[in-house]
C-alpha positions in Angstrom: 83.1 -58.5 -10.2 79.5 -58.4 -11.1 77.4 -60.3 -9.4 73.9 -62.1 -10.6 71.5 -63.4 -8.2 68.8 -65.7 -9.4 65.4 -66.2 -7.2 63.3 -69.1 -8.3 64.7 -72.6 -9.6 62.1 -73.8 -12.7 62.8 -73.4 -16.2 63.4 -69.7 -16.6 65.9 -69.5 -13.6 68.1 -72.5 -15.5 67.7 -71.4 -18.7 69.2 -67.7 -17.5 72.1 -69.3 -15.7 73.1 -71.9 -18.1 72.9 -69.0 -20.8 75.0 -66.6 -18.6 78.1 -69.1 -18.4 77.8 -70.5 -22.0 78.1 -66.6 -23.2 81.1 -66.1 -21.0 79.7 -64.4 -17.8 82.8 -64.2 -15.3 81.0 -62.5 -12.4 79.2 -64.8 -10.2 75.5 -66.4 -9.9 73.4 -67.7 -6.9 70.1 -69.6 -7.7 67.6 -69.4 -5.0 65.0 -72.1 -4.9 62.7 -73.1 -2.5 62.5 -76.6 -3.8 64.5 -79.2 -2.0 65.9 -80.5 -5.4 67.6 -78.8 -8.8 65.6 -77.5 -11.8 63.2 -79.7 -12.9 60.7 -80.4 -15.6 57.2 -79.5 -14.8 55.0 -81.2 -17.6 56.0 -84.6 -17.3 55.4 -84.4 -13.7 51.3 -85.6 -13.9 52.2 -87.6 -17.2 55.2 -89.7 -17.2 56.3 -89.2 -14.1 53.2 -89.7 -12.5 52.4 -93.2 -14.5 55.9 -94.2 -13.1 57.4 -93.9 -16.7 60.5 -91.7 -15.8 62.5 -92.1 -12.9 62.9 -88.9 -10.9 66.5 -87.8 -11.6 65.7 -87.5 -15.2 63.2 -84.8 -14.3 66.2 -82.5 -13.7 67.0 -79.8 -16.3 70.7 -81.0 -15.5 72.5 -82.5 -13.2 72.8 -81.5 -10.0 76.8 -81.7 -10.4 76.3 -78.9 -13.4 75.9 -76.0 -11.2 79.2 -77.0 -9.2 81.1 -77.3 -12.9 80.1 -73.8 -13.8 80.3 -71.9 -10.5 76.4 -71.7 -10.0 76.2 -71.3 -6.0 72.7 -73.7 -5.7 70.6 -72.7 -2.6 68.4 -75.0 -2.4 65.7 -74.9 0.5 65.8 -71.6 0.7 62.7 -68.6 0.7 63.6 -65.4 -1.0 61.8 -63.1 1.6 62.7 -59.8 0.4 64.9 -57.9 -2.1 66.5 -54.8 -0.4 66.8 -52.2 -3.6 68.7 -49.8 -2.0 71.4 -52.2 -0.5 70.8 -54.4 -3.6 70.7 -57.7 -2.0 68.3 -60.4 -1.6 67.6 -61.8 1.5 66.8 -65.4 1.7 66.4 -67.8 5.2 68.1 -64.4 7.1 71.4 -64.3 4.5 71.4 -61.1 2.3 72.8 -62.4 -0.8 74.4 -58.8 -3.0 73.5 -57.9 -6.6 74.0 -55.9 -9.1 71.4 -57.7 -11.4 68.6 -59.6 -9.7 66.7 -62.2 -11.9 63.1 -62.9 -10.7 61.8 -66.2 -11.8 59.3 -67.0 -9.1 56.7 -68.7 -11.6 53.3 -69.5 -11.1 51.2 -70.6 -8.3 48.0 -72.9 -8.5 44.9 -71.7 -8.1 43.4 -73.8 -5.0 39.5 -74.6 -4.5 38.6 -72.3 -1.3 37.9 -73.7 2.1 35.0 -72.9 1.8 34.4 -75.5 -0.4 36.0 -78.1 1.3 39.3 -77.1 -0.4 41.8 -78.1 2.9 40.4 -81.6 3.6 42.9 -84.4 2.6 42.4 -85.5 -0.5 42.2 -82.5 -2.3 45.3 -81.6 -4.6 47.2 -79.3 -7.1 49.1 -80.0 -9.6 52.5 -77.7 -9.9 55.5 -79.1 -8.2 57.0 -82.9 -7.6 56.2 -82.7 -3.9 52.4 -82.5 -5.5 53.0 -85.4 -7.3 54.7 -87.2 -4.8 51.6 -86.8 -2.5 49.3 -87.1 -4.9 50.6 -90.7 -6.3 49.8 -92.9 -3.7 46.3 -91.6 -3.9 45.3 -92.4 -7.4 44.9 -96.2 -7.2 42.6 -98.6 -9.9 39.0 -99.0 -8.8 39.7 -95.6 -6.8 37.2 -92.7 -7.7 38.2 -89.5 -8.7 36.9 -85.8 -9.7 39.0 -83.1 -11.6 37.9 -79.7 -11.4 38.7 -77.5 -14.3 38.7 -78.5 -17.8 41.6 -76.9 -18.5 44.7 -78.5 -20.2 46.0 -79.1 -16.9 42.2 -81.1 -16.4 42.7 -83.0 -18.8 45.7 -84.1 -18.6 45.2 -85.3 -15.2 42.1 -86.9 -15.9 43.6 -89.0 -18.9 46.7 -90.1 -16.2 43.8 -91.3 -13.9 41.9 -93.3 -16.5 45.1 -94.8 -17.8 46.2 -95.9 -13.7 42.4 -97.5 -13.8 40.3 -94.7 -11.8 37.0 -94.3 -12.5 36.9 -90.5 -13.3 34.5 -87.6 -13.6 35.9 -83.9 -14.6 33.5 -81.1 -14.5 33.9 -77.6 -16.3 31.5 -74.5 -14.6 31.9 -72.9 -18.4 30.0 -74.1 -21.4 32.8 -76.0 -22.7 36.0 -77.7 -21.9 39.0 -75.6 -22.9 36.8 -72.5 -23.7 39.5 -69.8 -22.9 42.0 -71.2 -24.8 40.9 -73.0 -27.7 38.2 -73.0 -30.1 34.7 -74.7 -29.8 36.0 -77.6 -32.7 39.5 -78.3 -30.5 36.8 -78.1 -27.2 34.6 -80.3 -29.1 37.2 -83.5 -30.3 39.1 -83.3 -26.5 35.6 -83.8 -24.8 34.9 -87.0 -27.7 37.9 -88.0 -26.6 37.6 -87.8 -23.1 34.5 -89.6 -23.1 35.5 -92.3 -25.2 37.8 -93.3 -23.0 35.2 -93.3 -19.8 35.5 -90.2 -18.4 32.6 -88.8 -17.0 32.9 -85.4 -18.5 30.3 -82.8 -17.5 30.5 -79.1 -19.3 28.4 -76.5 -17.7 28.7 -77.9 -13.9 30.9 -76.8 -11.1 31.5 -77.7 -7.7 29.0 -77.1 -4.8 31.1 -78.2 -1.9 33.3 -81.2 -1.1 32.2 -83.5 2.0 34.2 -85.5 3.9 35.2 -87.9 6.9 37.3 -87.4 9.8 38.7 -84.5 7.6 39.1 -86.6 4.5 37.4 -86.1 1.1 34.9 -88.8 0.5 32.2 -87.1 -1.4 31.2 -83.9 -3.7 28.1 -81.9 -4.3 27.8 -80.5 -7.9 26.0 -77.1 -8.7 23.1 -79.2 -10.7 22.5 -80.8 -7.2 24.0 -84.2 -8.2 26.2 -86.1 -5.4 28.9 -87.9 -6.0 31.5 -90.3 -4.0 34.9 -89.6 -4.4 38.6 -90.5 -3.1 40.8 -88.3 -4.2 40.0 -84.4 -6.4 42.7 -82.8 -8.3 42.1 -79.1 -8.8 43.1 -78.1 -12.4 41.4 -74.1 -12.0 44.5 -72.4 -13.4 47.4 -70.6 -12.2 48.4 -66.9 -10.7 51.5 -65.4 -11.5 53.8 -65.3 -8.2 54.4 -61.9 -7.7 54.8 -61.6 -3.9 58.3 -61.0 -4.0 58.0 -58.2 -6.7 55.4 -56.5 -4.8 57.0 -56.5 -1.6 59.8 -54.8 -3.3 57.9 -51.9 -5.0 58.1 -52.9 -8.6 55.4 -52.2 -11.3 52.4 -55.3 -11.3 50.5 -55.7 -14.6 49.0 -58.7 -15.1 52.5 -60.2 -13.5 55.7 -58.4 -13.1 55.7 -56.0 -15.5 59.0 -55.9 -17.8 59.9 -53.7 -21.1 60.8 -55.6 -24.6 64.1 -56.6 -23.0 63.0 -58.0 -19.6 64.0 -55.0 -17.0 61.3 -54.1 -14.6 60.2 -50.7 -13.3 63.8 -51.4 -11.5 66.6 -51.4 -14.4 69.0 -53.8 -11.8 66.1 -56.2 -11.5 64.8 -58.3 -14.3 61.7 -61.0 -14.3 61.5 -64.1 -16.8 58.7 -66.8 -17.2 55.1 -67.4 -16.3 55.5 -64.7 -13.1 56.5 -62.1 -16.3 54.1 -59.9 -18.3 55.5 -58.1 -21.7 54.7 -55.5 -23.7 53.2 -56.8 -27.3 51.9 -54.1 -29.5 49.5 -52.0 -27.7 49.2 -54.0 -24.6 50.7 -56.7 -22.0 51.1 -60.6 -22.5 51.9 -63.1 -20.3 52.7 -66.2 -21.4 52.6 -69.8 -19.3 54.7 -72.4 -21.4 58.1 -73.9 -21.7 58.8 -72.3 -24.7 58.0 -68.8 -23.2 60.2 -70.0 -19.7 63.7 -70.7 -21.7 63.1 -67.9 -24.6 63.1 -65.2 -21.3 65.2 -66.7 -19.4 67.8 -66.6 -22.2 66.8 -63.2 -23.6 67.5 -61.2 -19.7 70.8 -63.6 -19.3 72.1 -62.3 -23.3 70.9 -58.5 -21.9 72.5 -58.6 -19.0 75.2 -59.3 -21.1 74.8 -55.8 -23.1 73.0 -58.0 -26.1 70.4 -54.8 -26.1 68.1 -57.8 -27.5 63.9 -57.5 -27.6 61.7 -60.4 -26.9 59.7 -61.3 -29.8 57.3 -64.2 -28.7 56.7 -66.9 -30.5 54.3 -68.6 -29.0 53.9 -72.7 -28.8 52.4 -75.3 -26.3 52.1 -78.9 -26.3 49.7 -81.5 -24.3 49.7 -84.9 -24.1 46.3 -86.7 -23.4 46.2 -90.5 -23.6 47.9 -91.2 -27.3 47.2 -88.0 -28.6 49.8 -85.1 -28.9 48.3 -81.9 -29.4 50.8 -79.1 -30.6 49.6 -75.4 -30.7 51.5 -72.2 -32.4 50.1 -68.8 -32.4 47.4 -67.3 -29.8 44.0 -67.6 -31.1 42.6 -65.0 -29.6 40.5 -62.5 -32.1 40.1 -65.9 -34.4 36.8 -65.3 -36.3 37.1 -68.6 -38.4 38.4 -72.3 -37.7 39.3 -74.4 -40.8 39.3 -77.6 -40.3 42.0 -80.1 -41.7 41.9 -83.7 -41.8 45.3 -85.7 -41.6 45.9 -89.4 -41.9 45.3 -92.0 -39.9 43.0 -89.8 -37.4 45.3 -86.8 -37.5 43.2 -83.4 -37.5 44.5 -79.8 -37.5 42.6 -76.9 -36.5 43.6 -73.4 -38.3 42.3 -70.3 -36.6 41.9 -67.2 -39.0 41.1 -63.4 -38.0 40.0 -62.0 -40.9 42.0 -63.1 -43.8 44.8 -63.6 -41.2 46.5 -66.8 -40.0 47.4 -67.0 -36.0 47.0 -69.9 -34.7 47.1 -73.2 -35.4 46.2 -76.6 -33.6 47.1 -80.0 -34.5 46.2 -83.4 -32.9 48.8 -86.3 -33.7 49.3 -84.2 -36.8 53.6 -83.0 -36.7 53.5 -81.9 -40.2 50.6 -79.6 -40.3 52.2 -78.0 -36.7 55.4 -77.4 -38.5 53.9 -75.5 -41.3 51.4 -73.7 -39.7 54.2 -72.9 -37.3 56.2 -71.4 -40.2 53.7 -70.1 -41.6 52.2 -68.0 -38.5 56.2 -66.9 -37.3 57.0 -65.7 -41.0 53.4 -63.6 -41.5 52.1 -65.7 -44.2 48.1 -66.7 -44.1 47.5 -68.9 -46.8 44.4 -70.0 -48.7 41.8 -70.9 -46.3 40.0 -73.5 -48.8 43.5 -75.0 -49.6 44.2 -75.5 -46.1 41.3 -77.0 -45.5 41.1 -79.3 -48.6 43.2 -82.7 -47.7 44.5 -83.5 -50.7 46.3 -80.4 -50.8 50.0 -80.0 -50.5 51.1 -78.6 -46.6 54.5 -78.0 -48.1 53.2 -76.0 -51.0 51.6 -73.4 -48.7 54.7 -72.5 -48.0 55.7 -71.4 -51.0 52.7 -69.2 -51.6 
């Protein structure tokens, strides 16, 4: 019987198993998390979840009772220390767990503000897993004062939460502009309106100094342009780093992540990786993508392989954030972009269109569904269409299509 053995328990991991036994897959499957509870979702966490708009069971991917009904041995609780190639098992809380494919979905870890700084006094947090969230929530309080570092969409997303739960909140950004490695200077440009229009204190071109504090509690901050500030509570939103402690323990390759081929096998052909901890080859060099959409589309992928599917990933890339009553929906990486057309919607809507050349490959829409589902299209199938038709409102979305 052949057996499957799954560390890591976020979107990837469930996505892989769930796959496995809705294909067939006899043999069986452990899933290794550390977390005390099932797969859950991670983006409502500091939205919905946070603002006590979902309950916490409905974070889970599935019920707990799921993994019984289709022979997923859960181990919850548990630390995958080490995988032992040549005995192929995984060893996890001193039980060696045997494999003849081992699935590494260890994620991402945040990146935390240094000690240094002030980084370990209470108060300071990071935004990743519900036990954040669950510390984190009786901090953020109305009338309460806070500062996010990083204007990132993880930033920003936590700062709208603590406007709308009635914190008075500043967000800094060290770079020029909010959002600047991932967006253009027009989408950087309408979230930092937008931010400020609903009262946060949003400062591009400062960073963080040093944190202060009380009986080894946060209570103040000092920003690089010498300006000091009272605060309660600071939420680090700096990025994240793949988690790739496990893989490099074990001896496999490292390249920006753990380093897979087109179908998800690593330098080891009995170990595969799958989500934000994965980097894959696209064209002449490595990706690594952090999004939902990414997490199930390799999770899937290495679950159909393992299967014999002989299937390639081709990425299609797409990301969502929700800040206050805006959605913005992205498609494409806009990376090499050398033009940014500009589309107004209705009522407020706006869409961003990211060009390289003649070229189409991204696309960013704000409350705008329609334009994302074109440009979507439109960017997956290889068609760039007219830039001044695109950018003319009147025009036809549907028609570009047809082009």
């Amino acid at each position: 019987m052949t057996d499957v053995v799954v560390i890591g328990a976020g979107q990837a991991a469930a996505s892989c198993v769930a796959r496995l036994r809705a294909k067939g897959f006899e043999g069986t499957i452990t899933l290794i998390g550390r977390e005390d509870v099932p797969p859950y979702q991670r983006p409502p966490l500091s939205k919905a979840y946070l603002l006590g708009d979902m309950a916490r069971e409905r974070l889970f991917l599935r019920p707990e009772s799921f993994y019984a009904d289709n022979d997923v041995s859960l181990k919850l609780s548990q630390e995958a220390a080490s995988i032992d190639r040549a005995a192929g098992t995984v060893i996890a809380d001193g039980v060696a767990y045997p494999y003849d494919h081992a699935v590494i979905c260890t994620g991402a870890v945040p990146r935390r503000l240094p000690d240094t700084l002030g980084g370990d006094l209470d108060g300071v947090f990071t935004i990743r897993t519900l036990a954040d969230i669950d510390a984190l929530e009786p901090r953020v309080r109305a009338g309460g004062r806070a500062l996010v570092v990083g204007g990132g969409y993880i930033g920003l997303e936590a700062a709208a939460v603590a406007r709308k739960l009635g914190l008075e909140v500043t967000l800094i950004e060290a770079a020029d502009r909010i959002l600047q490695r991932v967006a253009a200077p027009e989408t950087s440009a309408w979230f930092a309106d937008l931010h400020r229009a609903h009262g946060v204190d949003l400062r591009e071109g400062v960073g963080l100094k040093t944190l202060t504090g009380e009986d080894d509690r946060v209570t103040g901050a000092v920003l690089t342009d010498g300006t000091e500030l009272p605060v309660d509570v600071v939420i680090a939103g700096i990025g994240i780093m793949p988690d790739t402690t496990l893989a490099e323990q074990a001896g496999l390759e490292i390249d920006n992540g753990i380093a897979v081929d087109a179908q998800g096998h690593t330098s080891d052909p009995a170990i595969w990786a799958a989500g934000d901890c994965a980097s894959f080859p696209l064209g002449d060099t490595r990706m690594r993508l952090e999004s939902v959409g990414n997490a199930v589309e390799m999770g899937e992928l290495v679950a159909d392989n393992i299967m014999g599917a002989g299937r390639d990933y081709v990425a299609k890339p797409w990301f969502w954030s929700d800040q206050y009553d805006v959605k913005l929906q992205i498609a494409g990486i806009g990376a090499g972009c050398d033009r940014v057309v500009v589309r107004e919607g209705e009522g407020g809507a706006r869409s961003h269109w990211y060009y390289a050349g003649d070229r189409l490959i991204a696309l960013d829409a704000m409350n705008d569904g329609r334009a994302y589902m074109v440009g979507k299209r439109l960017i997956e199938a290889g068609k760039s269409p007219d830039p001044q038709a695109v950018g003319d409102p009147a025009s036809d979305l549907k028609a570009l299509l047809k082009a």
